[in-house]
PyMOL CGO cylinders between C-alpha atoms (Angstrom):
from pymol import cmd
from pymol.cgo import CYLINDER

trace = [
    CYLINDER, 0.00, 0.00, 0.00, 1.16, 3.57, -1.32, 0.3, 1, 1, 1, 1, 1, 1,
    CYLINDER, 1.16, 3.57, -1.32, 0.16, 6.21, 1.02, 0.3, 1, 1, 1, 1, 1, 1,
    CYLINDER, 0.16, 6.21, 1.02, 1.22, 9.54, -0.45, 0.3, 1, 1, 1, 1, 1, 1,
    CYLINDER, 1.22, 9.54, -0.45, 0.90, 13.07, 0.85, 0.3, 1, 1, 1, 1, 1, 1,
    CYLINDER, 0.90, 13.07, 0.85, 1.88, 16.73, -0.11, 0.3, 1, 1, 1, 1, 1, 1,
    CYLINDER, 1.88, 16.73, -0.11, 1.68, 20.22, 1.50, 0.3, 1, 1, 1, 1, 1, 1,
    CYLINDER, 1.68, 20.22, 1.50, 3.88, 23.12, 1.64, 0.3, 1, 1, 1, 1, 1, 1,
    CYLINDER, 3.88, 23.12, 1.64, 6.89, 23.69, 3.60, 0.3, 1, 1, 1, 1, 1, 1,
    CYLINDER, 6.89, 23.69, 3.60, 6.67, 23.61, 7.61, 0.3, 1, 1, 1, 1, 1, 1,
    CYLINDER, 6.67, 23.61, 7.61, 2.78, 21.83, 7.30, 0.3, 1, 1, 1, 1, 1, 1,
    CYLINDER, 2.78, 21.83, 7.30, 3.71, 18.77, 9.63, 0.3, 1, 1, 1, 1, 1, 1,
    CYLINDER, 3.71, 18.77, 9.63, 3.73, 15.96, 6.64, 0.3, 1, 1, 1, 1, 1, 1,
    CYLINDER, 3.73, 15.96, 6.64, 7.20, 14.87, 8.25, 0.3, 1, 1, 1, 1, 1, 1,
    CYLINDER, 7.20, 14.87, 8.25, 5.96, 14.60, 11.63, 0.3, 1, 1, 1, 1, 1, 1,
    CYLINDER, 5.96, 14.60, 11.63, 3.02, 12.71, 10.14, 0.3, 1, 1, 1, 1, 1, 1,
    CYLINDER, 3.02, 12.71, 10.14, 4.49, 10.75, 7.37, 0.3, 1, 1, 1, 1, 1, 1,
    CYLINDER, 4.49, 10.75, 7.37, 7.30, 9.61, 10.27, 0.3, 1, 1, 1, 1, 1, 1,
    CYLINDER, 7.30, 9.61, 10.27, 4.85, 8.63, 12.71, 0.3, 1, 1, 1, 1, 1, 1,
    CYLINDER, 4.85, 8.63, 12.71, 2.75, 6.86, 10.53, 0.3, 1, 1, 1, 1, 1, 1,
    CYLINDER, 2.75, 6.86, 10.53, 5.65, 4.82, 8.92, 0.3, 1, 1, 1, 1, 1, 1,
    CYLINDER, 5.65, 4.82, 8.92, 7.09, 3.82, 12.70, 0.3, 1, 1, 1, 1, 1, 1,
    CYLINDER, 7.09, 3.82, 12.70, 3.33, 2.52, 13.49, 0.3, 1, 1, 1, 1, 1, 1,
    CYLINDER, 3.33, 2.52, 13.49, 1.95, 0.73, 10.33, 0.3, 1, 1, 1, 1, 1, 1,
    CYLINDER, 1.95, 0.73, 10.33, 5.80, -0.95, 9.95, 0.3, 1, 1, 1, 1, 1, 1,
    CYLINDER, 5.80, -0.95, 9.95, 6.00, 1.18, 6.44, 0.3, 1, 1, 1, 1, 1, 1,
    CYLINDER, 6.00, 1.18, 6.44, 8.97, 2.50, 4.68, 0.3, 1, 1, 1, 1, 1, 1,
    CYLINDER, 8.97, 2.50, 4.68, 8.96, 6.16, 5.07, 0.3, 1, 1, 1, 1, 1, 1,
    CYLINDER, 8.96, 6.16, 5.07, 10.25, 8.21, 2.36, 0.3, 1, 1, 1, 1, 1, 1,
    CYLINDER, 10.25, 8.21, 2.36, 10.50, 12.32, 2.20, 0.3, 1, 1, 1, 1, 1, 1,
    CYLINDER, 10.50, 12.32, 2.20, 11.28, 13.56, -1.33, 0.3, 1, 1, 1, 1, 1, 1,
    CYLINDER, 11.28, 13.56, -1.33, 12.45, 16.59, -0.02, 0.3, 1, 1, 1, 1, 1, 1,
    CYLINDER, 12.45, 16.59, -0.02, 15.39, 15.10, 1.42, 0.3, 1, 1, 1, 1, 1, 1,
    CYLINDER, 15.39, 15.10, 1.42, 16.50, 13.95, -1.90, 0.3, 1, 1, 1, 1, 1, 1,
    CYLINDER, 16.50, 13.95, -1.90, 16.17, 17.40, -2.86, 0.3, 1, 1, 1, 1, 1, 1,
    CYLINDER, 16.17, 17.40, -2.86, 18.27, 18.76, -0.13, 0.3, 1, 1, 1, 1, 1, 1,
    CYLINDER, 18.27, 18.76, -0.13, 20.85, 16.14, -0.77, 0.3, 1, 1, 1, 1, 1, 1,
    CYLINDER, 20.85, 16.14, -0.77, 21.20, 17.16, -4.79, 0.3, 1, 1, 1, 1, 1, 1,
    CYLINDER, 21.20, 17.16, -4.79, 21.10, 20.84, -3.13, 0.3, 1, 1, 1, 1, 1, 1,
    CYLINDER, 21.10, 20.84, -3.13, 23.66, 19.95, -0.25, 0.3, 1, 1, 1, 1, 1, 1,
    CYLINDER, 23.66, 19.95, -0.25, 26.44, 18.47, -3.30, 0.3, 1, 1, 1, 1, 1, 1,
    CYLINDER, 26.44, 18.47, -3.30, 25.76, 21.24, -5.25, 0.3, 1, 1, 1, 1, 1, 1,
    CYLINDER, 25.76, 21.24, -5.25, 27.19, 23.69, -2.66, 0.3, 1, 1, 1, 1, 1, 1,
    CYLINDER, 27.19, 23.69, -2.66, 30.12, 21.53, -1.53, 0.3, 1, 1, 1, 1, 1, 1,
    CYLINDER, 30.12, 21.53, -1.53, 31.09, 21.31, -5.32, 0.3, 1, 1, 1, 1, 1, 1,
    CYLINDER, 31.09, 21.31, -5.32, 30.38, 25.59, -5.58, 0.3, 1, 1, 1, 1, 1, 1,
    CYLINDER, 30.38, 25.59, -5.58, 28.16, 25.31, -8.54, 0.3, 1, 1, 1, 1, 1, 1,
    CYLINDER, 28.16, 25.31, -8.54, 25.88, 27.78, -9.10, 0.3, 1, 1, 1, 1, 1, 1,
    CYLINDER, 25.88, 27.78, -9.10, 21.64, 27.84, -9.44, 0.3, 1, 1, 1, 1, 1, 1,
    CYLINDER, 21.64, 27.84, -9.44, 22.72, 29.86, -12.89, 0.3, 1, 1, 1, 1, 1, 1,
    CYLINDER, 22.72, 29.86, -12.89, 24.34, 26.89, -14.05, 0.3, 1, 1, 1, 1, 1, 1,
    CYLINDER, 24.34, 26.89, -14.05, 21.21, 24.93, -14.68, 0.3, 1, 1, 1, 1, 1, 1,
    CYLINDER, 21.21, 24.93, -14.68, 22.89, 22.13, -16.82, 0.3, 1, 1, 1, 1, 1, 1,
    CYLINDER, 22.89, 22.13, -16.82, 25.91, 21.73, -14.35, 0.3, 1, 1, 1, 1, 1, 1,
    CYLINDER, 25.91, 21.73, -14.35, 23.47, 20.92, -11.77, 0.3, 1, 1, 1, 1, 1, 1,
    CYLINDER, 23.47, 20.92, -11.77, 21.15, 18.31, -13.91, 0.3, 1, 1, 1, 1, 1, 1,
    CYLINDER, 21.15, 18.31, -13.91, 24.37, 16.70, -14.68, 0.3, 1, 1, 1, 1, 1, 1,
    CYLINDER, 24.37, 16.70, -14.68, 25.38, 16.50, -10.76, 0.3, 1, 1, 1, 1, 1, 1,
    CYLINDER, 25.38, 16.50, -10.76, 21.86, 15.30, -9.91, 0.3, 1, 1, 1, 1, 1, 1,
    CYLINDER, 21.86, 15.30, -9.91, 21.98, 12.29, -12.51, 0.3, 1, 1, 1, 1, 1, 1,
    CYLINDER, 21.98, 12.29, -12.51, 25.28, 11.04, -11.46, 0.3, 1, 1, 1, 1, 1, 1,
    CYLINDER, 25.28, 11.04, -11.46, 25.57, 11.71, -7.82, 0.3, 1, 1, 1, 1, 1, 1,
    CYLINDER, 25.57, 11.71, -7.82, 24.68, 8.24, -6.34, 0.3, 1, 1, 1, 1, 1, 1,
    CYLINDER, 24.68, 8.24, -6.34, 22.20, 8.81, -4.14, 0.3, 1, 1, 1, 1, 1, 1,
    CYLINDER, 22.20, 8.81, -4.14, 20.61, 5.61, -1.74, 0.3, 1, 1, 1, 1, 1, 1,
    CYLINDER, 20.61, 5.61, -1.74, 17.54, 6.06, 0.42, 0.3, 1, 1, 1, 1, 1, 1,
    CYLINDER, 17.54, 6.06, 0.42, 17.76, 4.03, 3.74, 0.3, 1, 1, 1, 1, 1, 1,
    CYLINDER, 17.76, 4.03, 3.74, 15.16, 1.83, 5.20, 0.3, 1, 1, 1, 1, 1, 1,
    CYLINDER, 15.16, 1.83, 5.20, 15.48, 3.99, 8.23, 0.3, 1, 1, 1, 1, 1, 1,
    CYLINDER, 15.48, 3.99, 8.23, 14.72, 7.23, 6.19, 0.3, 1, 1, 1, 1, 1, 1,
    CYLINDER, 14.72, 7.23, 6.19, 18.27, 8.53, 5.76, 0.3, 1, 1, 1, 1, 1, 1,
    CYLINDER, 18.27, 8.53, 5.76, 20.00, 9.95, 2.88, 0.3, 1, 1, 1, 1, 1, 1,
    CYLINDER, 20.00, 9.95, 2.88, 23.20, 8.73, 1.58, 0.3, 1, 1, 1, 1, 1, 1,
    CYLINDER, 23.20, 8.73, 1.58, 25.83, 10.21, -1.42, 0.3, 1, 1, 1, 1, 1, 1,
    CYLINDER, 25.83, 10.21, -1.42, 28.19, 7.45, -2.03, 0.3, 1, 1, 1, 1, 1, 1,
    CYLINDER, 28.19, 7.45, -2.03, 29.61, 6.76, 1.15, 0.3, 1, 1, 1, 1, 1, 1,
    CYLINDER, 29.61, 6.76, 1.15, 28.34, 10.43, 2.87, 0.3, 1, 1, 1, 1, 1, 1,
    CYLINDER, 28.34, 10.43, 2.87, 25.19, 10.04, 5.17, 0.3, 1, 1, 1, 1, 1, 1,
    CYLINDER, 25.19, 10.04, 5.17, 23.57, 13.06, 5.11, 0.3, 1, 1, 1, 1, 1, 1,
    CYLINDER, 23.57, 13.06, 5.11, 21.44, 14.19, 8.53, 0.3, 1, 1, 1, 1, 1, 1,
    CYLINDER, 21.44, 14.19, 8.53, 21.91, 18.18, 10.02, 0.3, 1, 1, 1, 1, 1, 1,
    CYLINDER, 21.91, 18.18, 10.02, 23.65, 18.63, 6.63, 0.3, 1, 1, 1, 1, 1, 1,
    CYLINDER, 23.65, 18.63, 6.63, 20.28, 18.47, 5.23, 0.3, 1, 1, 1, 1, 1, 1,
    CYLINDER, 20.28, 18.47, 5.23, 18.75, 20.76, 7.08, 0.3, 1, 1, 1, 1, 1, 1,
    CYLINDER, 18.75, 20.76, 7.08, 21.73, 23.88, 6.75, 0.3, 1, 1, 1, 1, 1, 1,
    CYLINDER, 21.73, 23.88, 6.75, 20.59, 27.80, 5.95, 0.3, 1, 1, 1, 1, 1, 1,
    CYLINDER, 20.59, 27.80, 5.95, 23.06, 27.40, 2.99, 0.3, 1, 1, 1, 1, 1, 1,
    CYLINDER, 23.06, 27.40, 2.99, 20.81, 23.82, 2.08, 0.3, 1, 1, 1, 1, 1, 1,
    CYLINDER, 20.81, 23.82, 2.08, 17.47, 26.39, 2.50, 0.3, 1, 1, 1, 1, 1, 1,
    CYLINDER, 17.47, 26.39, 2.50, 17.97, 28.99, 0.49, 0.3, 1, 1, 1, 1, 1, 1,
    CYLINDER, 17.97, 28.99, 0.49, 18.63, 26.98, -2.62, 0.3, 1, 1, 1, 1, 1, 1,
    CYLINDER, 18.63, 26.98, -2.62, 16.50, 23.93, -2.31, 0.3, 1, 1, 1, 1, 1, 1,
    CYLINDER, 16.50, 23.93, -2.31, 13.35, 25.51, -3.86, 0.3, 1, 1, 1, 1, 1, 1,
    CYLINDER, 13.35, 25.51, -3.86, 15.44, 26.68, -6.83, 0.3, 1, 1, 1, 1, 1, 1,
    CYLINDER, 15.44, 26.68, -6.83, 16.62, 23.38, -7.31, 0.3, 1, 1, 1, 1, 1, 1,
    CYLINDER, 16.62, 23.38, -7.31, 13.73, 21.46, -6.67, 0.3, 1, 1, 1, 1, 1, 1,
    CYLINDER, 13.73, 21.46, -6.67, 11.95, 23.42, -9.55, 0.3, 1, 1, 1, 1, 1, 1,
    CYLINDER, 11.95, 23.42, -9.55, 14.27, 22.48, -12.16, 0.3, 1, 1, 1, 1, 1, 1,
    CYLINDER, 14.27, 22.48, -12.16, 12.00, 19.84, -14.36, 0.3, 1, 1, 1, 1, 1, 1,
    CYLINDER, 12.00, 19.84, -14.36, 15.12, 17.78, -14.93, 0.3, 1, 1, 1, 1, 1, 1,
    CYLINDER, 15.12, 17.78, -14.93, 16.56, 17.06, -11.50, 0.3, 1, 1, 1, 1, 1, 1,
    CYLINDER, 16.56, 17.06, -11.50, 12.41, 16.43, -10.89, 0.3, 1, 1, 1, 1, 1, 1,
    CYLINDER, 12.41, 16.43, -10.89, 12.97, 13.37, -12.97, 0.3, 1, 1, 1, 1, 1, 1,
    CYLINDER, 12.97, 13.37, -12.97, 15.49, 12.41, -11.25, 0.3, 1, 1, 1, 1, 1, 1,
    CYLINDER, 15.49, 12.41, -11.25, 13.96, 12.05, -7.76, 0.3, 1, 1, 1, 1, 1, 1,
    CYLINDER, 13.96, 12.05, -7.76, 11.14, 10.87, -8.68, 0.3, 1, 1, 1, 1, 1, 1,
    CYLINDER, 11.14, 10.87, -8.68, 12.84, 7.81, -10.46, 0.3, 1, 1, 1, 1, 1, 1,
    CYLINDER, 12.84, 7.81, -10.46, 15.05, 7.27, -6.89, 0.3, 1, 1, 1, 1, 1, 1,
    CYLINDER, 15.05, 7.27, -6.89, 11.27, 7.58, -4.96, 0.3, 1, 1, 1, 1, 1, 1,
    CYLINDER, 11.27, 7.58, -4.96, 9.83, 5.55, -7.20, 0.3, 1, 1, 1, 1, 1, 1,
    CYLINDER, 9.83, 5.55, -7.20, 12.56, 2.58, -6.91, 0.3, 1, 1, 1, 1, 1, 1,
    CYLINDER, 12.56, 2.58, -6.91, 12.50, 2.94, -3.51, 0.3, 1, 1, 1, 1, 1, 1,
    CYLINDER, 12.50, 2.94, -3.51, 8.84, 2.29, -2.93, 0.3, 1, 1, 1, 1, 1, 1,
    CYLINDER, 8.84, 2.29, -2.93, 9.08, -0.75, -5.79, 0.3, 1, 1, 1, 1, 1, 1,
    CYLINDER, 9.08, -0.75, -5.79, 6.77, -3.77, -4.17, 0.3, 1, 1, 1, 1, 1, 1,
    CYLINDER, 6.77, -3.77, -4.17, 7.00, -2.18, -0.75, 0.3, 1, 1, 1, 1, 1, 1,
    CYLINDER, 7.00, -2.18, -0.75, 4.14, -0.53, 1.89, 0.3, 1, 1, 1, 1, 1, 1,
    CYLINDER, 4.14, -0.53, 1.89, 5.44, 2.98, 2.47, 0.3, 1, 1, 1, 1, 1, 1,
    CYLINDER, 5.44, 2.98, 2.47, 4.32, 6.74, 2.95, 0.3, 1, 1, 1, 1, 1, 1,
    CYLINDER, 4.32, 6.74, 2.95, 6.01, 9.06, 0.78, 0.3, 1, 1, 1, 1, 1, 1,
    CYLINDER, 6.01, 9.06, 0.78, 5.91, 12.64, 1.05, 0.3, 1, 1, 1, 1, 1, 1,
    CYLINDER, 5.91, 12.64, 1.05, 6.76, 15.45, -0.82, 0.3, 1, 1, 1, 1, 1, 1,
    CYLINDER, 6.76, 15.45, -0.82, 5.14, 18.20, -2.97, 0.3, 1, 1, 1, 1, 1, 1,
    CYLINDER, 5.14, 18.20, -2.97, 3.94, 16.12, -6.16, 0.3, 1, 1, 1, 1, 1, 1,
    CYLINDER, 3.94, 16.12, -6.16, 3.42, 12.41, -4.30, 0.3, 1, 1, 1, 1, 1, 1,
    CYLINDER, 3.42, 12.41, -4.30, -0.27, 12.62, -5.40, 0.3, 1, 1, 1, 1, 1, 1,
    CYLINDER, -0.27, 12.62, -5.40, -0.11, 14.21, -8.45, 0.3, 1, 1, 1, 1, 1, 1,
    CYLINDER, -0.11, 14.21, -8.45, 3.06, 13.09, -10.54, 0.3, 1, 1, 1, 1, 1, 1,
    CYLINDER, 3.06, 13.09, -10.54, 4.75, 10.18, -8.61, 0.3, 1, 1, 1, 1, 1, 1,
    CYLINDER, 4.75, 10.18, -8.61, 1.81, 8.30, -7.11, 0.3, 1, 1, 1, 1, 1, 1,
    CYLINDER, 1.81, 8.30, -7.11, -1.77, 9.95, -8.71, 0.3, 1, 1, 1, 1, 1, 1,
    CYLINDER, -1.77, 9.95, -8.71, -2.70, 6.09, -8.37, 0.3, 1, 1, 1, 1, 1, 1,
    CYLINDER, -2.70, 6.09, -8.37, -1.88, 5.62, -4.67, 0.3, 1, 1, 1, 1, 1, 1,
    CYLINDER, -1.88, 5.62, -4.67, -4.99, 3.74, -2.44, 0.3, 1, 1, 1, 1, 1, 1,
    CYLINDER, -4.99, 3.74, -2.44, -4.29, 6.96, 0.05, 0.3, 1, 1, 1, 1, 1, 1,
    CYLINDER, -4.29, 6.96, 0.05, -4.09, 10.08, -0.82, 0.3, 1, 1, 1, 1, 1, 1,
    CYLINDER, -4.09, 10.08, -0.82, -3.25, 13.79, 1.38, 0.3, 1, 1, 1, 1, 1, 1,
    CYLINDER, -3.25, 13.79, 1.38, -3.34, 16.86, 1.12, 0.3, 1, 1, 1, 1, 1, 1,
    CYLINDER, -3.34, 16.86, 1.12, -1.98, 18.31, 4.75, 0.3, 1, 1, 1, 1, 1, 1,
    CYLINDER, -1.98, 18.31, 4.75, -1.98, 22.56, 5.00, 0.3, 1, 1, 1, 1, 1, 1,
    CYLINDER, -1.98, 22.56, 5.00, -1.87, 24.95, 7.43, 0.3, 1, 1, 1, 1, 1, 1,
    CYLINDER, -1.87, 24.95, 7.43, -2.27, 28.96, 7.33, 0.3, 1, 1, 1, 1, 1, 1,
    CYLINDER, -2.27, 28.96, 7.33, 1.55, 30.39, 6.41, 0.3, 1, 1, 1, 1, 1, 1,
    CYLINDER, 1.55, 30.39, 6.41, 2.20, 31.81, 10.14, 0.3, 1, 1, 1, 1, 1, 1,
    CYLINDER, 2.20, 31.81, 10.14, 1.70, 28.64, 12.07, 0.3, 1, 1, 1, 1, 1, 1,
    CYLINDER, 1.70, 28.64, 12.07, 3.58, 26.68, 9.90, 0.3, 1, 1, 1, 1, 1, 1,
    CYLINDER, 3.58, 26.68, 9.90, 6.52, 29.89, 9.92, 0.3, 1, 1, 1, 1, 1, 1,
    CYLINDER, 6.52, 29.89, 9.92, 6.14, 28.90, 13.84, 0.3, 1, 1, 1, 1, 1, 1,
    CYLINDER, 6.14, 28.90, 13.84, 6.95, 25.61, 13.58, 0.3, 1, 1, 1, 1, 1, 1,
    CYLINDER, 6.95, 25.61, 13.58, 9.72, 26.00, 11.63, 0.3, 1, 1, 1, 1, 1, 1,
    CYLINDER, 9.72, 26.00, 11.63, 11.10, 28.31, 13.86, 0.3, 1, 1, 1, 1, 1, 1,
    CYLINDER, 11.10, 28.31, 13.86, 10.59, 26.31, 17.08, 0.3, 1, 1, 1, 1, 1, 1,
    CYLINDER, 10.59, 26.31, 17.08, 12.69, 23.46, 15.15, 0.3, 1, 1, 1, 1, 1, 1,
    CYLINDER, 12.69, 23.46, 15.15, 15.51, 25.66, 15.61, 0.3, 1, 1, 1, 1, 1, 1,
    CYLINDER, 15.51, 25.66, 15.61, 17.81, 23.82, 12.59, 0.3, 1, 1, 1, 1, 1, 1,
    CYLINDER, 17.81, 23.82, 12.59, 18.90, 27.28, 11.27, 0.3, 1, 1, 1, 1, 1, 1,
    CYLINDER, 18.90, 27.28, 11.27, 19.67, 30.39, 12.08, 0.3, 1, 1, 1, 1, 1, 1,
    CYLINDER, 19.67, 30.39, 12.08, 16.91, 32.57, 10.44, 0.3, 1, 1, 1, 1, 1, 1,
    CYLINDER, 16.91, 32.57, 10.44, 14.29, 34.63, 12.41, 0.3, 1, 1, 1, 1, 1, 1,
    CYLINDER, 14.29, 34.63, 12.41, 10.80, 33.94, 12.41, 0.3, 1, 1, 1, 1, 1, 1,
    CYLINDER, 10.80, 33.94, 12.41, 10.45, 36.95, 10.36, 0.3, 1, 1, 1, 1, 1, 1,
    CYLINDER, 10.45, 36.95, 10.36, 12.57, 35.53, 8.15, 0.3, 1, 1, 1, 1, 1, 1,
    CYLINDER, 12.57, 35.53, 8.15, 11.46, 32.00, 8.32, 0.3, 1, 1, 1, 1, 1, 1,
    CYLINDER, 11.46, 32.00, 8.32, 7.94, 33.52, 7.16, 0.3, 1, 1, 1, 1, 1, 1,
    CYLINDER, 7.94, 33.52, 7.16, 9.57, 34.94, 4.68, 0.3, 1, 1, 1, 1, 1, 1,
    CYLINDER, 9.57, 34.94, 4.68, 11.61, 31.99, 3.20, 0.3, 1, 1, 1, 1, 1, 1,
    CYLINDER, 11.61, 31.99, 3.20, 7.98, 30.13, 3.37, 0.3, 1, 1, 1, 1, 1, 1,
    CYLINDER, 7.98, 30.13, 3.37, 6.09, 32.59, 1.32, 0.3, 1, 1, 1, 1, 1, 1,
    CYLINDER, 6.09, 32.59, 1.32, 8.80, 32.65, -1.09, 0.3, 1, 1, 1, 1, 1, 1,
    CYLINDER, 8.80, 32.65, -1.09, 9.40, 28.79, -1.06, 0.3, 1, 1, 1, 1, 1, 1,
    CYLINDER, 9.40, 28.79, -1.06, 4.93, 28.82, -1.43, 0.3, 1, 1, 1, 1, 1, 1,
    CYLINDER, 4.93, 28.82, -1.43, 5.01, 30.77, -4.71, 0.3, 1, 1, 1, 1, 1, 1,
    CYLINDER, 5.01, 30.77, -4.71, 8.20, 28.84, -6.36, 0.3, 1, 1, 1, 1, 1, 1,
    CYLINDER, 8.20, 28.84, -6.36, 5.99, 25.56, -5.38, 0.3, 1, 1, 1, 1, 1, 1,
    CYLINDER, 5.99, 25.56, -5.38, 2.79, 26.59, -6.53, 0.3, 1, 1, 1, 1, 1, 1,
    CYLINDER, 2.79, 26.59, -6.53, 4.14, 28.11, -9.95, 0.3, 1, 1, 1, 1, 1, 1,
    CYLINDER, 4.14, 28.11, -9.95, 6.44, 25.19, -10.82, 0.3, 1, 1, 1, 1, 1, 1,
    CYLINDER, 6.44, 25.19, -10.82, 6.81, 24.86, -14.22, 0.3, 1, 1, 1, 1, 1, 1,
    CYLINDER, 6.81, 24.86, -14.22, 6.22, 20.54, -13.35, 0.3, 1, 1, 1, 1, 1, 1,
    CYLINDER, 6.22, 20.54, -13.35, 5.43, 19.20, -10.28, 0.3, 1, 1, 1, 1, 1, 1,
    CYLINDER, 5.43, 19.20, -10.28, 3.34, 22.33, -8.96, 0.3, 1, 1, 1, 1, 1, 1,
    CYLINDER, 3.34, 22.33, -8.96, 1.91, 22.36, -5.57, 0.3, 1, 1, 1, 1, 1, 1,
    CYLINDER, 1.91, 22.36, -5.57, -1.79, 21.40, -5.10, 0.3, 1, 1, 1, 1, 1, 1,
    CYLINDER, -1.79, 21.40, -5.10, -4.77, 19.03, -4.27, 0.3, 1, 1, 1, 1, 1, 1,
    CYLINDER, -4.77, 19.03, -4.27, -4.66, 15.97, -6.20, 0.3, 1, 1, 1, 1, 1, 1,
    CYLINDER, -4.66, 15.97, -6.20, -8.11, 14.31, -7.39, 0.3, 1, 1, 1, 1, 1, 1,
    CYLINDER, -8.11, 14.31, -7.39, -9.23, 12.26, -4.52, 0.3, 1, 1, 1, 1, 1, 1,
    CYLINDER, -9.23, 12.26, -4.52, -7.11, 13.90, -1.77, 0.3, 1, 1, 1, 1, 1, 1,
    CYLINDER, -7.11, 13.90, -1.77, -8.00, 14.26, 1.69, 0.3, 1, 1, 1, 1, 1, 1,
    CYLINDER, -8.00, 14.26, 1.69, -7.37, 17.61, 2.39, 0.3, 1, 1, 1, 1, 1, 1,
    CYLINDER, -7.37, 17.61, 2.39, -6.58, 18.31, 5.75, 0.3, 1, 1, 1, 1, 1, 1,
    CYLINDER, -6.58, 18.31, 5.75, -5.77, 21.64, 7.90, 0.3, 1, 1, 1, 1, 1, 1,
    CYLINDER, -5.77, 21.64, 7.90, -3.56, 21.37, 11.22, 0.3, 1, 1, 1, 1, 1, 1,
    CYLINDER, -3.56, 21.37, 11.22, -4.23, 24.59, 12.06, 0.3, 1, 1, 1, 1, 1, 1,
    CYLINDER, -4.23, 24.59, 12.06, -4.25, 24.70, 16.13, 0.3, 1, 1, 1, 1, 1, 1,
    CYLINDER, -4.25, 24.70, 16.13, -3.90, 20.34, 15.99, 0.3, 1, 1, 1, 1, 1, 1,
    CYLINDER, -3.90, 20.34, 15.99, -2.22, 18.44, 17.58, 0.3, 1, 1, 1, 1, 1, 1,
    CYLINDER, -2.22, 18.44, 17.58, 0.78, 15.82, 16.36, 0.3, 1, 1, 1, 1, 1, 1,
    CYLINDER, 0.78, 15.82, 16.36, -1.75, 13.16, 17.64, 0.3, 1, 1, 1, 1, 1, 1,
    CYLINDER, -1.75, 13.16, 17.64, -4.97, 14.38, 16.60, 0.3, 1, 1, 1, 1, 1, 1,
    CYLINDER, -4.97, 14.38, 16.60, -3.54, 14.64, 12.49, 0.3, 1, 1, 1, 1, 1, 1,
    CYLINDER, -3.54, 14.64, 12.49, -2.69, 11.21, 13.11, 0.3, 1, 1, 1, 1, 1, 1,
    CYLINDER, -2.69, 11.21, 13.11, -5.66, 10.25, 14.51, 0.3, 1, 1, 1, 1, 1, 1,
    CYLINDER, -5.66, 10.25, 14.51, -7.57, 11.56, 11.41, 0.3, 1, 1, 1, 1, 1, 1,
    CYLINDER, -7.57, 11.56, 11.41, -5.09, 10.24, 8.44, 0.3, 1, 1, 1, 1, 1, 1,
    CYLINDER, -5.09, 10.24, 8.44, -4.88, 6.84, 10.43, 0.3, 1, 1, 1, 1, 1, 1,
    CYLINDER, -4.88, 6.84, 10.43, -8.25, 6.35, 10.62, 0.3, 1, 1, 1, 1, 1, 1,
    CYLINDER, -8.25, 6.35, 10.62, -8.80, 6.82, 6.42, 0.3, 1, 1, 1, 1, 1, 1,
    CYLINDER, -8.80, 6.82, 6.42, -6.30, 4.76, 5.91, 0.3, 1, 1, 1, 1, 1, 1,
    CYLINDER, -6.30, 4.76, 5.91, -7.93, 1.90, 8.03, 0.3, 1, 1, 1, 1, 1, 1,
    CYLINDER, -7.93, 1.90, 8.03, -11.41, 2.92, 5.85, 0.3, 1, 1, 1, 1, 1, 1,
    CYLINDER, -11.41, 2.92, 5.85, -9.22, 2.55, 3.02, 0.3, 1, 1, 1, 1, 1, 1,
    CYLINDER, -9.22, 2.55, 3.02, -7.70, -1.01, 3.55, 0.3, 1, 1, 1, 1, 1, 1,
    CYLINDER, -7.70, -1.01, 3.55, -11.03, -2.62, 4.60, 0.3, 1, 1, 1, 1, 1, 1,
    CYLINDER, -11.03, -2.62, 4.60, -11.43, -1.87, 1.45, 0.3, 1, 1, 1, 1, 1, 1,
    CYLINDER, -11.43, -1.87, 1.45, -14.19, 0.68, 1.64, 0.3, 1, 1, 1, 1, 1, 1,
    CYLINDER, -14.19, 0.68, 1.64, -12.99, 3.08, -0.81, 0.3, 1, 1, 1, 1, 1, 1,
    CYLINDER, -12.99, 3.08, -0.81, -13.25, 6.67, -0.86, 0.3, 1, 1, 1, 1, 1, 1,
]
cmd.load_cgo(trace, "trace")
């Protein structure tokens, strides 16, 4: 079983599509990471977001693996806090809208997920890597609560001012991408976590997917 979801930056899909994955024994995989790996070589190897065929190039021959335990690996390089850098977030969005490299990760997701139960998350699960999968999510929140929680993670050094600012701007690259553009898949539960709690978004997603594999359909 495929379960898929999207949403924009800082909505809680991680903390979902983590918790989820730990308690129906799936794979979890977060296209975003692969993302922020391609992003993460890109800077140790000073190549530029003008150099938009330099970095297609990178992205099709870096070798990247996805571990069972959700962790990102370039050749012999496990990425973790790496991942998660200023330097990583203020390119990532650039990179993640180039068409080409979008190829690319969805080719590694796909692999990945080959013959397996997982939940995969990303910005274009639902719509261009899994528009067939048996669950389907849309997860939002309004743009200052999920600045918040972006914030409280305390990975970088931004300000929440800026942190609502990198989210706006990272909202209008996803939403206008040229391929793989933010929004609600046909069929997607759309839900808001607004003012919920960790447990009461799992609560809700958990219990369509139990509708789901009894086999009740939509």
């Amino acid at each position: 079983m495929i379960v898929a979801m999207d949403g924009p930056a800082g909505c809680g899909k991680s903390t979902i599509a983590k918790l989820l994955s730990q308690r129906l024994g799936f794979l979890y995989i977060n296209s975003g990471n692969i993302y922020r790996a391609i992003a993460w070589a890109s800077i140790e190897q000073a190549i530029p977001l003008e150099s938009v065929d330099t970095l297609v190039a990178l992205a099709r021959a870096l070798s990247i693996a996805y571990e069972s335990d959700g962790s990102i690996c370039i050749g012999t390089k496990c990425l973790s806090a790496e991942l998660r850098s200023a330097a990583v977030d203020a390119i990532v969005a650039q990179v993640s809208a180039i068409p080409e490299i979008r190829v690319v990760v969805n080719r590694i997701v796909r692999n990945a997920a080959e013959n397996r139960d997982a939940v995969v998350e990303g910005r274009d699960m639902t719509t261009v890597v899994f528009p067939d999968a048996q669950a389907k999510f849309f997860i939002d929140a309004s743009v200052e609560e999920r600045a918040k929680r972006r914030f409280m993670q305390g990975s970088s050094s931004f300000s929440y001012e800026q942190t609502l600012e990198n989210i706006k701007l990272r909202d209008e690259i996803d939403r206008n991408k040229a391929v793989g553009a933010l929004k609600i898949a046909p069929g997607a539960v759309y839900l808001d976590t607004s003012g919920l709690t960790i447990e009461q978004v799992y609560e809700k997603v958990n219990s369509k997917i139990l509708h789901l594999r009894d086999g009740h359909g939509e």
